[in-house]
Biotite code that builds the C-alpha atoms (Angstrom):
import biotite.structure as struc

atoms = struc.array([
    struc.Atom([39.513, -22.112, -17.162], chain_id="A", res_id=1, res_name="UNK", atom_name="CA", element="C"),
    struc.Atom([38.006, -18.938, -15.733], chain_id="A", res_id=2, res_name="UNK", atom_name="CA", element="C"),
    struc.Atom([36.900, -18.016, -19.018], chain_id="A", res_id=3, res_name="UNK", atom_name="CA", element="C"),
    struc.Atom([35.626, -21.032, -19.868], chain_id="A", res_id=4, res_name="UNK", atom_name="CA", element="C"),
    struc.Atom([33.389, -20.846, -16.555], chain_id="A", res_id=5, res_name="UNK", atom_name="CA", element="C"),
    struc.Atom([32.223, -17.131, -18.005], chain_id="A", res_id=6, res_name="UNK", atom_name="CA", element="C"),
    struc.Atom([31.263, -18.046, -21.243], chain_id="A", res_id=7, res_name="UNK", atom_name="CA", element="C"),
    struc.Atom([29.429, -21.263, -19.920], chain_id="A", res_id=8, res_name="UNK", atom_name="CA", element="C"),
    struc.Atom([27.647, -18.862, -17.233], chain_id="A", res_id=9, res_name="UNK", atom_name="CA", element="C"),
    struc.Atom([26.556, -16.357, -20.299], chain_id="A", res_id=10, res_name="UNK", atom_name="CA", element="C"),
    struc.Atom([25.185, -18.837, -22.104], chain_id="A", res_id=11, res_name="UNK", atom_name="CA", element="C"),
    struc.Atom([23.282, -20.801, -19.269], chain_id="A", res_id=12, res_name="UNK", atom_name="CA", element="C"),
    struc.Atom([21.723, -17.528, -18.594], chain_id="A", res_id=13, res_name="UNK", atom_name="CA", element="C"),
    struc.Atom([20.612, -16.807, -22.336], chain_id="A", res_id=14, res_name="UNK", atom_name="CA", element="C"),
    struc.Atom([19.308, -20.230, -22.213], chain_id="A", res_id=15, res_name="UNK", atom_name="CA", element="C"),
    struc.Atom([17.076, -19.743, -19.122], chain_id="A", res_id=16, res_name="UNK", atom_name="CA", element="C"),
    struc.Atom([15.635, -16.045, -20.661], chain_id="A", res_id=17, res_name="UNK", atom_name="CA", element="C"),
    struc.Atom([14.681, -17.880, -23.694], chain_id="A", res_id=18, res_name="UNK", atom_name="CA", element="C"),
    struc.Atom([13.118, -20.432, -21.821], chain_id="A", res_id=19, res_name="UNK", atom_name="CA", element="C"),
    struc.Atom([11.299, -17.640, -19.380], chain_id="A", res_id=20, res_name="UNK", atom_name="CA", element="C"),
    struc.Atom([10.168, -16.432, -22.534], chain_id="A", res_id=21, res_name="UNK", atom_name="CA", element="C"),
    struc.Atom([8.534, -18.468, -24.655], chain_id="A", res_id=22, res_name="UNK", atom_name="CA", element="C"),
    struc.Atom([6.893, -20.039, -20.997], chain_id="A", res_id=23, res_name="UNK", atom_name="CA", element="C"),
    struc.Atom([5.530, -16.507, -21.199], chain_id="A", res_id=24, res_name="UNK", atom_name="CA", element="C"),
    struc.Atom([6.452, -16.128, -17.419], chain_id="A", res_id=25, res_name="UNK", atom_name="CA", element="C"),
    struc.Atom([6.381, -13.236, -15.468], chain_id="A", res_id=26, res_name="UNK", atom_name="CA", element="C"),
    struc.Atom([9.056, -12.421, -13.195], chain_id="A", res_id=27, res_name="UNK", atom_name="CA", element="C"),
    struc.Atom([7.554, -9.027, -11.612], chain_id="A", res_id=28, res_name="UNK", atom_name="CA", element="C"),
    struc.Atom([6.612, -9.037, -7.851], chain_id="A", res_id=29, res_name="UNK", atom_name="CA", element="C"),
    struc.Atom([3.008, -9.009, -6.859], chain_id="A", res_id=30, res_name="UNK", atom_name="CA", element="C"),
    struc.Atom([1.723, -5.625, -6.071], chain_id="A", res_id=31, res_name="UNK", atom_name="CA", element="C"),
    struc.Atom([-1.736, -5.145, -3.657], chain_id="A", res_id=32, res_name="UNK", atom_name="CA", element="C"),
    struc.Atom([-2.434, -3.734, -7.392], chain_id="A", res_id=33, res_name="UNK", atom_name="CA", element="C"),
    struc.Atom([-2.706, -7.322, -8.760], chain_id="A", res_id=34, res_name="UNK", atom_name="CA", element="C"),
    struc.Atom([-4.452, -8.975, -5.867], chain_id="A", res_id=35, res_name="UNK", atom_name="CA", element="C"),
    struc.Atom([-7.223, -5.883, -5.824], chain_id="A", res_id=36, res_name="UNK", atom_name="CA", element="C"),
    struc.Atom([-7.442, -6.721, -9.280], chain_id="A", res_id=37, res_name="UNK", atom_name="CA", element="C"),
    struc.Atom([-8.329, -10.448, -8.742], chain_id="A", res_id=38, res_name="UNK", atom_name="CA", element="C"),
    struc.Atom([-10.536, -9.693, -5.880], chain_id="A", res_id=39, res_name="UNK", atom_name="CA", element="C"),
    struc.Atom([-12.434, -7.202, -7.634], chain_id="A", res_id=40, res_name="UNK", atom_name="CA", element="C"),
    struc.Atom([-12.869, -9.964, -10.455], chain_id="A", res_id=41, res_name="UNK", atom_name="CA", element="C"),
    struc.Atom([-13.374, -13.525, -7.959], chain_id="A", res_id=42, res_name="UNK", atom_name="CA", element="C"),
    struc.Atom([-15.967, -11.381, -6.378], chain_id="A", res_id=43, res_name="UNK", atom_name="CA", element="C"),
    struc.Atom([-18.132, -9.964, -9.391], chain_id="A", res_id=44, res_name="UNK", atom_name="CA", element="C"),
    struc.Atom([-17.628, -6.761, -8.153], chain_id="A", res_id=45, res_name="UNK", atom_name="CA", element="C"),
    struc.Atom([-15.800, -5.242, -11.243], chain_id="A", res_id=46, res_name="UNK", atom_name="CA", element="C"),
    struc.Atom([-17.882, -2.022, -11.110], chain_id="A", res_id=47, res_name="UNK", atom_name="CA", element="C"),
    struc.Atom([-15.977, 1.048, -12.052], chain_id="A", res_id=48, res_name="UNK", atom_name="CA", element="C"),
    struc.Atom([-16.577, 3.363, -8.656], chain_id="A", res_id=49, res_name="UNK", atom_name="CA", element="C"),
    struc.Atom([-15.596, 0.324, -6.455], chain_id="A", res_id=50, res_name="UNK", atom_name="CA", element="C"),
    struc.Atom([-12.023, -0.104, -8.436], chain_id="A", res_id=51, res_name="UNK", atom_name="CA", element="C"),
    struc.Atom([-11.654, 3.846, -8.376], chain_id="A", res_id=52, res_name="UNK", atom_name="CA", element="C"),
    struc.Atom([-11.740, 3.742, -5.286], chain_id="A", res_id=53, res_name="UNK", atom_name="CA", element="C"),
    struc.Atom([-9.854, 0.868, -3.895], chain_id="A", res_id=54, res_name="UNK", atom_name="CA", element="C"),
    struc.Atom([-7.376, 1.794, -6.687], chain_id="A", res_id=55, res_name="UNK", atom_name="CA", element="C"),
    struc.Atom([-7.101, 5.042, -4.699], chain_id="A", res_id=56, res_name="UNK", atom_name="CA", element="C"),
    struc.Atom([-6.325, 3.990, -1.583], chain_id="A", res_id=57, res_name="UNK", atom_name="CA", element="C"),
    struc.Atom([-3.960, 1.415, -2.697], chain_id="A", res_id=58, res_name="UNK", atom_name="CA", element="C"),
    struc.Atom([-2.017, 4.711, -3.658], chain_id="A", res_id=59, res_name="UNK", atom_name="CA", element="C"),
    struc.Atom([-2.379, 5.633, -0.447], chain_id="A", res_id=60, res_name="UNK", atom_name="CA", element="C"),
    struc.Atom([-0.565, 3.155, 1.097], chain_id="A", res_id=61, res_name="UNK", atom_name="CA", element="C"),
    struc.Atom([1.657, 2.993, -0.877], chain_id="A", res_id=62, res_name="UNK", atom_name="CA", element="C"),
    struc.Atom([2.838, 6.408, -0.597], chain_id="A", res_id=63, res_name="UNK", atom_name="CA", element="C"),
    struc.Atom([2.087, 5.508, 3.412], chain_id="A", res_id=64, res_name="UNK", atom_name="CA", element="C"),
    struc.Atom([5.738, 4.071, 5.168], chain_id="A", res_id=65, res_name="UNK", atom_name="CA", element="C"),
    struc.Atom([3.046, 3.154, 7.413], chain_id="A", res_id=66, res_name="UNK", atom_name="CA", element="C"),
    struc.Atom([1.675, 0.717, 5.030], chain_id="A", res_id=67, res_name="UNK", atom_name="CA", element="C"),
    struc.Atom([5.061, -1.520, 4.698], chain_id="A", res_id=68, res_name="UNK", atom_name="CA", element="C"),
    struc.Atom([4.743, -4.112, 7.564], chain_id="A", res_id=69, res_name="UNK", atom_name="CA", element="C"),
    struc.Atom([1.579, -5.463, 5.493], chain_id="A", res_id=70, res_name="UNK", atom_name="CA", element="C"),
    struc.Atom([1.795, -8.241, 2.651], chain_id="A", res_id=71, res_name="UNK", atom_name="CA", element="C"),
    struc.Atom([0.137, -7.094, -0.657], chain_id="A", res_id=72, res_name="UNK", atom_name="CA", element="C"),
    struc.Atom([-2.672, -8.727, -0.239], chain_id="A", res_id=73, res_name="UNK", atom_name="CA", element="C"),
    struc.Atom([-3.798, -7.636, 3.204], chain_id="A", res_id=74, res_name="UNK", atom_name="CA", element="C"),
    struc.Atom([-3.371, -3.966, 1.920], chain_id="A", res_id=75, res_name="UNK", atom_name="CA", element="C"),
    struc.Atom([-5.683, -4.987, -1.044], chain_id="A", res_id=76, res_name="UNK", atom_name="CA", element="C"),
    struc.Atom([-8.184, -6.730, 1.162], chain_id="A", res_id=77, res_name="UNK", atom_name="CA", element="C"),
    struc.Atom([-8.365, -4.153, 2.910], chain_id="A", res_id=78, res_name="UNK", atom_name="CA", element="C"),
    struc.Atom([-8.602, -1.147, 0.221], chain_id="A", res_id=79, res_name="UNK", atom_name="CA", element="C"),
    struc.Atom([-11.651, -3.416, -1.105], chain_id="A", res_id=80, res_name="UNK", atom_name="CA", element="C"),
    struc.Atom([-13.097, -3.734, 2.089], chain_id="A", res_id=81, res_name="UNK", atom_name="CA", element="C"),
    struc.Atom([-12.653, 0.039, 2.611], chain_id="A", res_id=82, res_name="UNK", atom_name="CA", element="C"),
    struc.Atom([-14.063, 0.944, -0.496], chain_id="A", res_id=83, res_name="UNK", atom_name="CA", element="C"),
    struc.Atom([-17.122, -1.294, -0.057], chain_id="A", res_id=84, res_name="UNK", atom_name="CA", element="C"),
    struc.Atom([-17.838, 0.600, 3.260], chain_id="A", res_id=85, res_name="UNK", atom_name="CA", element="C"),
    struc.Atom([-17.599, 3.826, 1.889], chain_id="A", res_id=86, res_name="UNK", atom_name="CA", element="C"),
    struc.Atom([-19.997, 2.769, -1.113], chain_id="A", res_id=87, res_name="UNK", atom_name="CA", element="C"),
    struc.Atom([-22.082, 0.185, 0.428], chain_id="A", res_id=88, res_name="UNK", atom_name="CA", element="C"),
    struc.Atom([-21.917, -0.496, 4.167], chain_id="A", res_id=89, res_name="UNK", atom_name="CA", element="C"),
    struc.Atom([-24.820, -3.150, 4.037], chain_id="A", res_id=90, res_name="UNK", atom_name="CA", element="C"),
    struc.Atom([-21.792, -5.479, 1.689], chain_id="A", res_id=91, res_name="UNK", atom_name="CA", element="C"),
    struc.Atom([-19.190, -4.939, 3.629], chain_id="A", res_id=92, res_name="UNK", atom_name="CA", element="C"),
    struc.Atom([-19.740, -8.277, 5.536], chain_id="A", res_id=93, res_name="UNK", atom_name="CA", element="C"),
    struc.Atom([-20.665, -10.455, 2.311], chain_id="A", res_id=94, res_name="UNK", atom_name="CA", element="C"),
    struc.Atom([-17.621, -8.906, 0.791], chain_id="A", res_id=95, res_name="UNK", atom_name="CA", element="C"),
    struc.Atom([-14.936, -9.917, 3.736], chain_id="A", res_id=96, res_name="UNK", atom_name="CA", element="C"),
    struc.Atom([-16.471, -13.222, 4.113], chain_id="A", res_id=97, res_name="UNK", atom_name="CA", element="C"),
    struc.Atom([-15.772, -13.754, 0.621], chain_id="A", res_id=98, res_name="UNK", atom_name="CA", element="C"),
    struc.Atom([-12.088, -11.890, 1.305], chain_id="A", res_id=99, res_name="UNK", atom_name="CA", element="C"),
    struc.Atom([-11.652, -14.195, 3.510], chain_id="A", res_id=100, res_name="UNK", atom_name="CA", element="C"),
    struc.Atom([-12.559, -17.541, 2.269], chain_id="A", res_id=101, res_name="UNK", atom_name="CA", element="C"),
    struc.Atom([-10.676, -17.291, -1.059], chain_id="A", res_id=102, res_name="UNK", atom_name="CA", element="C"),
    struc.Atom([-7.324, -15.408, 0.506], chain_id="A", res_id=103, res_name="UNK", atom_name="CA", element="C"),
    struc.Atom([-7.611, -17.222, 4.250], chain_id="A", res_id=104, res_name="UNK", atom_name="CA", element="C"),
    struc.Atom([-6.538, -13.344, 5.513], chain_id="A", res_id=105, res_name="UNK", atom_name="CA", element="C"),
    struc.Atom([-7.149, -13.291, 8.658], chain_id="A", res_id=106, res_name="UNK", atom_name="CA", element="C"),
    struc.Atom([-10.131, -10.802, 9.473], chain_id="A", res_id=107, res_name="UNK", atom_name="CA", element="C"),
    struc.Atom([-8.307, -8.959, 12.153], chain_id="A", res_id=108, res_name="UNK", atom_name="CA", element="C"),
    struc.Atom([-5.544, -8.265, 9.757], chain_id="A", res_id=109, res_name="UNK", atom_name="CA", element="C"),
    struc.Atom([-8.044, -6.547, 7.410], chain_id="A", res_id=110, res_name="UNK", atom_name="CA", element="C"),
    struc.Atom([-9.664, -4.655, 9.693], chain_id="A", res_id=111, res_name="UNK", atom_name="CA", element="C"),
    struc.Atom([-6.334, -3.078, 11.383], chain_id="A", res_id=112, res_name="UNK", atom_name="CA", element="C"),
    struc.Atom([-4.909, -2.532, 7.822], chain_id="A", res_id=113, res_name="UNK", atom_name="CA", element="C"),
    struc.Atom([-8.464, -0.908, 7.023], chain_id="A", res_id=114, res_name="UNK", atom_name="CA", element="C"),
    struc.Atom([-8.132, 1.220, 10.166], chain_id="A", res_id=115, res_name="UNK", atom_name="CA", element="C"),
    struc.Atom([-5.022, 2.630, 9.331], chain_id="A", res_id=116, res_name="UNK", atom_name="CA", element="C"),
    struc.Atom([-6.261, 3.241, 5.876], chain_id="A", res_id=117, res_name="UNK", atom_name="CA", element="C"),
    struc.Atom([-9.155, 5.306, 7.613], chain_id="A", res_id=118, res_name="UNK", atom_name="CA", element="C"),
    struc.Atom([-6.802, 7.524, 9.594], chain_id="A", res_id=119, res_name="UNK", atom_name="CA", element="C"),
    struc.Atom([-4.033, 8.072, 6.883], chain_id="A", res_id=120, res_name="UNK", atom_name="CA", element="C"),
    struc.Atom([-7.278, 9.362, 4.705], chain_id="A", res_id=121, res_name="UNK", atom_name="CA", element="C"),
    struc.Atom([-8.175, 11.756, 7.686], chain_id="A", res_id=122, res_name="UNK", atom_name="CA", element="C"),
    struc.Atom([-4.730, 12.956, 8.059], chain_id="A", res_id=123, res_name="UNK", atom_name="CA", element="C"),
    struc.Atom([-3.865, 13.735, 4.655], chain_id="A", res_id=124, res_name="UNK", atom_name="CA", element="C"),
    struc.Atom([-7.287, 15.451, 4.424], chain_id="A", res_id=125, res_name="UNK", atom_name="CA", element="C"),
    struc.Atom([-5.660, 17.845, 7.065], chain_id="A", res_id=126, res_name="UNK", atom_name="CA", element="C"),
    struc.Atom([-2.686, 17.854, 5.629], chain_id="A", res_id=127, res_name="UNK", atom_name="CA", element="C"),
    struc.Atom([-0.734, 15.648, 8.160], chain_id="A", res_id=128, res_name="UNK", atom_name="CA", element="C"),
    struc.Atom([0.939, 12.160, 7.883], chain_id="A", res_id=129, res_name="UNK", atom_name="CA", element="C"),
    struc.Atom([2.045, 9.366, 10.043], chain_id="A", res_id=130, res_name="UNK", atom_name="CA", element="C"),
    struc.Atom([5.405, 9.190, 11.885], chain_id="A", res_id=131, res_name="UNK", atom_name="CA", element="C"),
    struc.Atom([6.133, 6.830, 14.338], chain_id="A", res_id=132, res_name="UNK", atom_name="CA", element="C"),
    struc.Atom([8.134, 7.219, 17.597], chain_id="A", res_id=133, res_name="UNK", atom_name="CA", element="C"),
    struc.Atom([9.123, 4.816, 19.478], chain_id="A", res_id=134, res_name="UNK", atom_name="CA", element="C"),
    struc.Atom([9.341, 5.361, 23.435], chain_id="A", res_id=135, res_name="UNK", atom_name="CA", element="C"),
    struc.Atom([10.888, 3.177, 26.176], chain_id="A", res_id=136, res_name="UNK", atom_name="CA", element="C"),
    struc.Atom([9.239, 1.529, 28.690], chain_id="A", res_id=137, res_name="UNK", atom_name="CA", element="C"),
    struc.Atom([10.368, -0.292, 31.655], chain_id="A", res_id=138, res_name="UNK", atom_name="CA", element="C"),
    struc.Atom([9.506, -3.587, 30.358], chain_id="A", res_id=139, res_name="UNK", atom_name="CA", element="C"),
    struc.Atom([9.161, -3.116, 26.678], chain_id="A", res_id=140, res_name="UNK", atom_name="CA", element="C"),
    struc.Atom([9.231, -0.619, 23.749], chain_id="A", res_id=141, res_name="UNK", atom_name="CA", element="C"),
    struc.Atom([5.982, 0.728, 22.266], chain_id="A", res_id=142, res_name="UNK", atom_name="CA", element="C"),
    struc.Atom([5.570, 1.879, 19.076], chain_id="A", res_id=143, res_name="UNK", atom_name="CA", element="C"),
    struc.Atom([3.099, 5.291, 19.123], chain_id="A", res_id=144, res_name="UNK", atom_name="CA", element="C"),
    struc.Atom([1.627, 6.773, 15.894], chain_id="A", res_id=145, res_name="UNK", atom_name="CA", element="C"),
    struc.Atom([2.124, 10.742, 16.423], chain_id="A", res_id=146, res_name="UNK", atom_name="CA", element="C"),
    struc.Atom([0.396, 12.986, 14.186], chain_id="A", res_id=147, res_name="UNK", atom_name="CA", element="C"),
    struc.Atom([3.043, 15.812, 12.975], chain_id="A", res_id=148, res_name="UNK", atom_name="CA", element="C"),
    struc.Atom([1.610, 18.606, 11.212], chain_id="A", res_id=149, res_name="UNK", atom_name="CA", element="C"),
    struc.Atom([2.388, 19.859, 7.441], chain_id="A", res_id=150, res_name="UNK", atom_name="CA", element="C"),
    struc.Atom([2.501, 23.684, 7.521], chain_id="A", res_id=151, res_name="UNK", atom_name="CA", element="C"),
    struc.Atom([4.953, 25.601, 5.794], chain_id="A", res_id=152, res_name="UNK", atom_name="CA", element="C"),
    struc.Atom([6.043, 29.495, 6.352], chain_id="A", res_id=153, res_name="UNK", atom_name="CA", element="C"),
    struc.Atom([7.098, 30.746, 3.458], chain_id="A", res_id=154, res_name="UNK", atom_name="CA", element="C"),
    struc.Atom([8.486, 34.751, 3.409], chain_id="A", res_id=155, res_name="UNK", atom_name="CA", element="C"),
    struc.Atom([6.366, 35.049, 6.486], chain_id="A", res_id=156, res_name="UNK", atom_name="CA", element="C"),
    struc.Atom([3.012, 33.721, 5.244], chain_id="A", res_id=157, res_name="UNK", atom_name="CA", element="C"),
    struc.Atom([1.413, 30.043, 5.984], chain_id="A", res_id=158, res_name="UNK", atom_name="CA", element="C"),
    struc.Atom([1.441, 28.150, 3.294], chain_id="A", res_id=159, res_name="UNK", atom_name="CA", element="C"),
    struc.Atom([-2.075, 26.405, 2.066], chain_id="A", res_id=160, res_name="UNK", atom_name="CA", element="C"),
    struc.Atom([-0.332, 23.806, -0.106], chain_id="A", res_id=161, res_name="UNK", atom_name="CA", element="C"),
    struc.Atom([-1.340, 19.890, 1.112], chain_id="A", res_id=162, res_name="UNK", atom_name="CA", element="C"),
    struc.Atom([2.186, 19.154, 0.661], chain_id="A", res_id=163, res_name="UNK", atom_name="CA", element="C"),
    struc.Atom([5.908, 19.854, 1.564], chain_id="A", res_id=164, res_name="UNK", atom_name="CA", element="C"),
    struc.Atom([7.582, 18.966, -1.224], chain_id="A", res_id=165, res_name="UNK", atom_name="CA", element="C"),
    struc.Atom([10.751, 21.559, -0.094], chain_id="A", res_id=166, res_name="UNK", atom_name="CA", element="C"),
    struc.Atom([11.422, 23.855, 2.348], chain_id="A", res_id=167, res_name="UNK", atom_name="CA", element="C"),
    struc.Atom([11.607, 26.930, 1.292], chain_id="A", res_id=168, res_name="UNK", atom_name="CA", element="C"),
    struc.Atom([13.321, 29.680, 3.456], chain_id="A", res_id=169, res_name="UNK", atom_name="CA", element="C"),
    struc.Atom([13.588, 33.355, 2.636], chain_id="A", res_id=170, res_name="UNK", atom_name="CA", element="C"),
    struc.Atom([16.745, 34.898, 3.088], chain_id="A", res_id=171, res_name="UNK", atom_name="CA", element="C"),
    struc.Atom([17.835, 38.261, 1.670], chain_id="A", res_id=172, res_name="UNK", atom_name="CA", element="C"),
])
């Protein structure tokens, strides 16, 4: 009987990838890749600096642990909207009104998502990243961002590398 459960299971499941594929469905999640990409496109604003560089800080985040307690599409709203006010400050309005009516993000969302965009950039610049601590209080617990520094000493020397990939320790 348990056998003939198997086999029936098997074949149930060929039956449904067949299906899935000659539907042509996708089954992949949705990245903030894929929304940026239909943003860029709803919006007319397919121009090859603006997707450079929402495309790059899309990588950012995520690279970012930071960056996790968004939904994909706030973190692409927001790597548009970041983009647009490094390019072109005067669209940045036109371009979250538009953000906002097609996606119903909330604004606020965009613009703390942005925010955190703008100080991962400046941290990484000085070769730093986010960690968060979390600290008690007598009523609640707060979550702090604290700014830890990326310097390595290698054989005695500072390092001028952006990134510790390994620590490296001298011993002889």
């Amino acid at each position: 009987m348990s056998n003939l459960i198997s086999d029936t299971f098997v074949v149930l499941q060929q039956w449904e990838l067949l299906v899935l594929d000659v539907l042509d469905w996708e089954l992949s999640a949705v990245t903030s890749y894929n929304v940026l990409d239909h943003l860029l496109r709803a919006q007319g604003q397919d121009e090859p600096t603006l997707r450079k560089h929402a495309e790059t800080f899309v990588a950012l985040a995520a690279t970012e642990h930071h960056f996790l307690k968004y939904p994909s599409g706030v973190i692409a709203a927001a790597c548009l909207g970041s983009a647009v006010l490094g390019l072109n400050p005067e669209g940045l309005e036109k371009c979250l009104n538009d953000i906002e009516s097609r996606t119903e993000i909330a604004r606020s969302d965009v613009f703390k998502c942005m925010s955190d965009i703008e100080m991962s950039i400046r941290l990484s610049m000085n070769g730093s990243s986010f960690r968060p601590v979390t600290t008690e209080n007598n009523e609640n617990k707060t979550a702090k961002v604290v700014i830890q520094q990326k310097q390595q000493v290698v054989c005695g020397h500072q390092s001028t590398t952006p990134t510790d990939v390994m620590e490296i320790t001298c011993a002889y």
